[in-house]
N, C-alpha and C positions, 0 to 999 in steps of 0.2 A: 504493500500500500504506500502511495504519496501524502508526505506532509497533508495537505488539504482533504485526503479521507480519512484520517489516522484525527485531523482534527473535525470530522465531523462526524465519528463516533463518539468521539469526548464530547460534543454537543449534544447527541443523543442519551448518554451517561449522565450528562447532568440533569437533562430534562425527566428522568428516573430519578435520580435523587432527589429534586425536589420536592415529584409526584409525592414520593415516599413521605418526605418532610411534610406536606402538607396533611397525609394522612394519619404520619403521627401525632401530628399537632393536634387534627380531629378526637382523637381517641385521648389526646391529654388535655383536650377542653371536655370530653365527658367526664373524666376520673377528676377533676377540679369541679363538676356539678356534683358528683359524689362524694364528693368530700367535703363541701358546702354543708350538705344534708344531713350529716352524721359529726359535724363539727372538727373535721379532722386537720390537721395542719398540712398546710401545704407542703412548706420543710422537710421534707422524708430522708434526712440522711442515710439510714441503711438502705432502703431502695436506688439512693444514688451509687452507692460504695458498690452494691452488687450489679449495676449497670456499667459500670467504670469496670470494674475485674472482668465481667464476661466481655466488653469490647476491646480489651487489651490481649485478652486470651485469643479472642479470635484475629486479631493482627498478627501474635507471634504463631499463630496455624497457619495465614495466610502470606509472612514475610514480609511484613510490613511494618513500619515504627507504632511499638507500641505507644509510646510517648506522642507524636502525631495525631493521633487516633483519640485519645484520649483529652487532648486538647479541644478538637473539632466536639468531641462529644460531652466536655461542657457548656460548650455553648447553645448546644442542642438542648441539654438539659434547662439551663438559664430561659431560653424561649419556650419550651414546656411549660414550665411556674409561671412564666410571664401571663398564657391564657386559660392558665388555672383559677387566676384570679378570685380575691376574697373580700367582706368588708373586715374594717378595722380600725378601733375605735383608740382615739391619741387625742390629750388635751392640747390644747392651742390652737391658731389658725390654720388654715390650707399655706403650706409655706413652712411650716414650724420644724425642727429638729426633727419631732416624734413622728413625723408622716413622710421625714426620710428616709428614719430609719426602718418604717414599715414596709414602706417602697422597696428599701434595700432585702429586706428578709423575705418579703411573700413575691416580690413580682411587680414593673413596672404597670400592670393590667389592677392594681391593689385599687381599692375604693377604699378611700379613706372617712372617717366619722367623726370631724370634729365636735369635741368636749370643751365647756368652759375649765373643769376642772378634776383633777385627778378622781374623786370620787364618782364623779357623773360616767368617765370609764370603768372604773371598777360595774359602777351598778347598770350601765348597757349589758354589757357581757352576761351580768349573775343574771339579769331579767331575761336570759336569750334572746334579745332583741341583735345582738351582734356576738359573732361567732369568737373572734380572738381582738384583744386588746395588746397593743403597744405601750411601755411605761419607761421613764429615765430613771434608772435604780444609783448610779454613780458617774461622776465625773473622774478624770485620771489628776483634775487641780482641786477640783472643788470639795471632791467626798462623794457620798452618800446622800439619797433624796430622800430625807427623814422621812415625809409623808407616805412615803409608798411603802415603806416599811411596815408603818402603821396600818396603813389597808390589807398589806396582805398578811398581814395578825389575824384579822378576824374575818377577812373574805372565805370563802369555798373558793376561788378562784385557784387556779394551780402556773404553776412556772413549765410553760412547753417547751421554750427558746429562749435564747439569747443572739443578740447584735453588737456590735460596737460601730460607732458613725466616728469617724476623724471629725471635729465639730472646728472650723472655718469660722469664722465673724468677719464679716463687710459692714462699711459704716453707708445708710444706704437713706436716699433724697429722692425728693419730686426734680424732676428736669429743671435748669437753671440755676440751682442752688451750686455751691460752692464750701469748698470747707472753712473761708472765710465767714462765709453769711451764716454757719453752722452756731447756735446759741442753746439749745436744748436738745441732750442727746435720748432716746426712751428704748428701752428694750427690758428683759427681764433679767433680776437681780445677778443668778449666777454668769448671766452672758456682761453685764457690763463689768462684774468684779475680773472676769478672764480678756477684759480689753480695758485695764485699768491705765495700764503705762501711755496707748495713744490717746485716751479721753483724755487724759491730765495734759497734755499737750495739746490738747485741741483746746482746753478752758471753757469747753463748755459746761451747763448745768446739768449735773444727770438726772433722770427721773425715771421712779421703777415701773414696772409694769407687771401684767403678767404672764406674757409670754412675745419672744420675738418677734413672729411673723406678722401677730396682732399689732406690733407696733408699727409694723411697717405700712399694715391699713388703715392706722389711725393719722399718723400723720399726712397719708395720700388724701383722706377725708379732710382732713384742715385745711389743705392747702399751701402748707405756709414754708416759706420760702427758707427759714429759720429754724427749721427741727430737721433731724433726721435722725433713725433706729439703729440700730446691732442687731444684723439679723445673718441669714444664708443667704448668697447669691441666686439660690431658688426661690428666696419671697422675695426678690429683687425683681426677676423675670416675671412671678405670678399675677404680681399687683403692677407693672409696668412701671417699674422706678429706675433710677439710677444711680449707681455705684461709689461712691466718692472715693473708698479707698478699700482693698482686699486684705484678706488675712492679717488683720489688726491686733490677733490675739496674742497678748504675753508670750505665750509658750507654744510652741509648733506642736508639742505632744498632749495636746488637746484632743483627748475620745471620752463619747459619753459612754456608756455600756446599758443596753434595754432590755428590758424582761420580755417575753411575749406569753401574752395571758389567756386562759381556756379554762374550760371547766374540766380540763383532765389533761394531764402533763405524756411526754413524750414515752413510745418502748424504746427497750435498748439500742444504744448504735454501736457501741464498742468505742465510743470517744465522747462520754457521756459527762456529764458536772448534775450534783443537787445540792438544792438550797435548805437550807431549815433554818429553826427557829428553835429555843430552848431557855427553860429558867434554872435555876439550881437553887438549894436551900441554902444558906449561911452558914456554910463551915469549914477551915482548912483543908486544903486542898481537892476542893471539889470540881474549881474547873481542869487541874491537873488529873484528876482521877477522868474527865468524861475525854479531854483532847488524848489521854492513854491509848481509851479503846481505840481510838483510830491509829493510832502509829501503832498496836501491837499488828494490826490487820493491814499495815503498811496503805492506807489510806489518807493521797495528799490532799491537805489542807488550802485552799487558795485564798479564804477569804474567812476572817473572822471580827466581831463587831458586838458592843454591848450597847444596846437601847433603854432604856427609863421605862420599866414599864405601864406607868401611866396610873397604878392602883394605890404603890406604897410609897412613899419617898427611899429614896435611895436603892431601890429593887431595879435588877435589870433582864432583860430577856439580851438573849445573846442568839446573832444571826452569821451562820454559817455558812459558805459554801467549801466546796471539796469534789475531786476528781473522782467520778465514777457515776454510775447509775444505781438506785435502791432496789432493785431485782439484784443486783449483783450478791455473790456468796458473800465477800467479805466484809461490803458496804453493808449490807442486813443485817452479820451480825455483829461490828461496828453499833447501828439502831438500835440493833435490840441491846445491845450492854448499855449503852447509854440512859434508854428507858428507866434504868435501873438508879442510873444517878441520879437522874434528875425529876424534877418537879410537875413540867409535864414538857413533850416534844411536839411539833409540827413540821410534818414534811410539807414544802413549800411549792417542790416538784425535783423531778428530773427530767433531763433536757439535754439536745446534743450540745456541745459545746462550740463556739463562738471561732469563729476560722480555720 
């Protein structure tokens, strides 16, 4: 065969591959109605793991890079989730952190539900009015987001997922404004204390809010020539504003880290993390005796944290995370020894873990 038939079998090769792409896509916009219905998360990392290994398997049958292979079939994967699509319910504007990060986890195809405030998520979800909820649980400057700590104390709600969004601040204006004419800047508390160093230099007045993207609609509604927010370059785009200055933040190594919420947490994946919650009684070394059980069971610890619990003064609930899933042998009985120290536990969830 000549160059020019040899290239229009490869023309007819793609138009199969497509066909195919397309047909898959069909079948993973039905299994995303499916999973609508029965509240299931989109997120399937063991069904990706074992879609990855069977296409790399059949590359090394076939003499082909498995690496190549596998690459193309994440993307295939990524545009799957993409018309899987789900709602999901995140406090703040269309624009905000929380419906990035939901974006980022479920699928660009994601319908997102904005909430005035953290509780009005929690209580979409418990009402099953909406399937999964998005929540900011820690910043990598700021900390922990007390409040959602507190919700999911006494929710039913369970921990499916986790995300991490690299969190970006742009100081963000109506058209013809300038960062001279800049007099009051409004965004919410944690984004302006992490763009503290270019505020202070800018000399304008700060004013809190409560949340980002909202500030960025509100000063679009004024009008005024003399304000402008701390927001993403996504509420920049959404609300039609303009940019005065990018990545204003203190620190480059700004990520938020987000829960994804459901009424029933993820099965195993084999690269799994769970959350809980626990009090203890008042007495030498009791939180040494419960962090035991888990290093006899060689169970790491990633995250540990004591809360107020709101009943006694000076009482605390102490909130965990650690590698593994609670189906697991050693994670279980890790739980169950614990039970035994303490006062009372809450599993929070398990969930695959975060990149």
């Amino acid at each position: 065969m000549n160059i020019e038939e040899l290239r229009q079998k490869i023309d007819e090769l793609d138009r199969r591959i497509v066909e195919l792409l397309a047909e898959r896509q069909a079948i993973s916009r039905e299994i995303g109605r499916g999973k609508r219905k029965v509240s299931r998360v989109i997120e399937d990392r063991e069904r990706e793991i074992r879609v990855i290994r069977n296409v790399r398997r059949l590359a090394r049958e076939l003499r082909i890079s498995p690496g190549d292979v596998e690459n193309i079939y994440r993307q295939i994967i990524a545009a799957s989730k993409n018309v899987q699509g789900v709602a999901v319910a995140y406090q703040g504007e269309p624009g905000a952190y929380s419906e990035e990060a939901a974006i980022r986890y479920f699928g660009a195809s994601t319908r997102g539900i904005p909430c005035e405030s953290l509780d009005g998520v929690f209580e979409l979800v418990e009402r099953g009015e909406v399937p999964f909820a998005i929540v900011p649980v820690e910043n990598s400057l700021e900390g922990s987001v007390a409040r959602v700590y507190d919700l999911l104390l006494d929710s039913p709600l369970m921990v499916c997922g986790e995300t991490e969004l690299r969190v970006s601040h742009c100081l963000i204006a109506l058209e013809g404004a300038s960062l001279d004419s800049i007099r009051f800047v409004y965004s919410h508390p944690q984004a302006l204390g992490q763009s503290r160093s270019f505020l202070k230099k800018l000399k304008a007045e700060i004013v809190p809010s409560s949340d980002t993207a909202g500030s960025v609609r509100l000063i679009k509604e004024q009008g005024r020539l003399d304000c402008a927010a701390v927001a993403s370059s996504r509420a920049a785009e959404l609300y039609g504003m303009k940019i005065l200055a990018r990545e204003i933040e203190d620190n480059p190594h700004n990520f938020t880290r987000f829960f994804v919420l459901s009424k029933e947490d993820s099965p195993p994946t084999g690269n799994d993390k769970t959350s809980i919650v626990f009090s203890l009684r008042h007495k030498p070394g009791a939180l040494y005796a419960c962090l035991g059980e888990f290093a006899r069971r060689d169970v790491n610890l990633t995250k540990l944290e004591s809360r107020p619990t709101r009943h006694q003064p000076w009482e605390y609930n102490f909130y965990m995370d650690f590698i593994g899933h609670r189906e697991e042998k050693n994670v279980a009985e890790a739980l169950a020894a614990l039970q035994e120290h303490a006062m009372f536990v809450k599993i929070l969830g398990s969930y695959p873990r975060a990149g």
